[in-house]
N, C-alpha and C positions, 0 to 999 in steps of 0.2 A: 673522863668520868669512869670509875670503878665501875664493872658489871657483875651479877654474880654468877653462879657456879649450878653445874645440878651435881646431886649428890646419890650416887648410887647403891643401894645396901640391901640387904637379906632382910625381910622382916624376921619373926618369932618362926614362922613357921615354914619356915627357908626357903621360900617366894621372892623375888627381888621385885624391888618398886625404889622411888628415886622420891626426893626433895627438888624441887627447884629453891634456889636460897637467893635471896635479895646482896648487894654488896656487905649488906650491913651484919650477914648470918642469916636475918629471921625467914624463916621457911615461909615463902608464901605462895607453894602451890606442893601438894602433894598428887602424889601416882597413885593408882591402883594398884591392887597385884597383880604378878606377870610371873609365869612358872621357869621361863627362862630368862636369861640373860639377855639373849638377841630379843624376846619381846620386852622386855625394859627399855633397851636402846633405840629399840623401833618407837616406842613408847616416846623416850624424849626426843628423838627427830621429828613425833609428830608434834609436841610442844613447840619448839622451834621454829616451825614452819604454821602452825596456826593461833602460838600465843602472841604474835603481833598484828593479831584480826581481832577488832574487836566487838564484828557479829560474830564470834565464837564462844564469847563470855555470855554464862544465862546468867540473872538472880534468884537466889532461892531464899526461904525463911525456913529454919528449923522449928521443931515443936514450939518453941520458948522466944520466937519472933526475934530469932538472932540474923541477919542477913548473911550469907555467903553465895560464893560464883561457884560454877562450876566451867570448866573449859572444855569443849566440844569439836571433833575435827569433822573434816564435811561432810564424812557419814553419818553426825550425828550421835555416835558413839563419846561417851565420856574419856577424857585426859587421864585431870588430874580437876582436884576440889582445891578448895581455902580455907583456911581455919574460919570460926562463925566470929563475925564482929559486933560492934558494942551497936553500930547503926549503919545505913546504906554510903553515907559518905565515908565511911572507914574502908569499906568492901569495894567502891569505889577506887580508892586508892589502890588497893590492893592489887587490882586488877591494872591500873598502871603500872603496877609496879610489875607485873606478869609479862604487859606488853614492854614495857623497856628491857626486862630480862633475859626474856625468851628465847632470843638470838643469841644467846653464847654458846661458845664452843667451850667451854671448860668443863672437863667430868671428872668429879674427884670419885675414885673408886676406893667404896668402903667393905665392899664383898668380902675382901679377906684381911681382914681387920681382928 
C-alpha cells in the first residue's frame, strides 16, 4: 500500500510550513507556520510520532458548523489542522487517513522551487 509524502514549502510570506498529503495528492493535514526550516522539520517529526495517536486528534466546528481535527502533540500545542468537511464522518476519515500517513519518511522539498 502507497503511503504518502509531506510536503515542504515557503508560504507568501517566507515562513515554511508543510502539507502532509494522502497517496492520492489530497492534502489532508496542514502545518502551521514555522520561521525556520529546522522548526518545520521539527514540526513534521512531531507529526510523525503523534499522527499515529489517536488521543491526539480534537474535533472542532467552524463558524458555519463545518467539522475539522486539529492534531495536538503532548504538550498540547497544535501540529497541523484539516481542511473543514461536509459532516463529522468525512473528518472522521480524514483523520484516518493522518493516522495511516503520518509515519512516512518521504519529504518532498519545495523550498526552492
Amino acid at each position: 500500500m502507497a503511503l504518502g509524502w509531506y510536503e515542504l514549502k515557503l508560504a507568501k510570506d517566507g515562513q515554511f510550513m508543510f502539507n502532509l498529503k494522502a497517496a492520492n495528492s489530497q492534502v489532508i493535514l496542514t502545518s502551521e507556520l514555522y520561521r525556520s526550516r529546522a522548526a518545520a522539520e521539527n514540526g513534521i517529526a512531531s507529526v510523525q510520532k503523534n499522527g499515529v495517536l489517536a488521543e491526539r486528534f480534537e474535533f472542532r466546528e467552524n463558524k458555519n458548523g463545518e467539522p475539522y481535527f486539529i492534531l495536538k502533540a503532548a504538550n498540547h500545542q497544535e501540529i497541523g489542522r484539516s481542511e473543514y468537511y461536509s459532516a463529522k464522518a468525512a473528518a472522521q476519515k480524514g483523520v484516518d487517513s493522518v493516522m495511516k500517513n503520518a509515519a512516512t519518511t518521504e519529504i518532498k522539498d519545495k523550498t526552492t522551487a
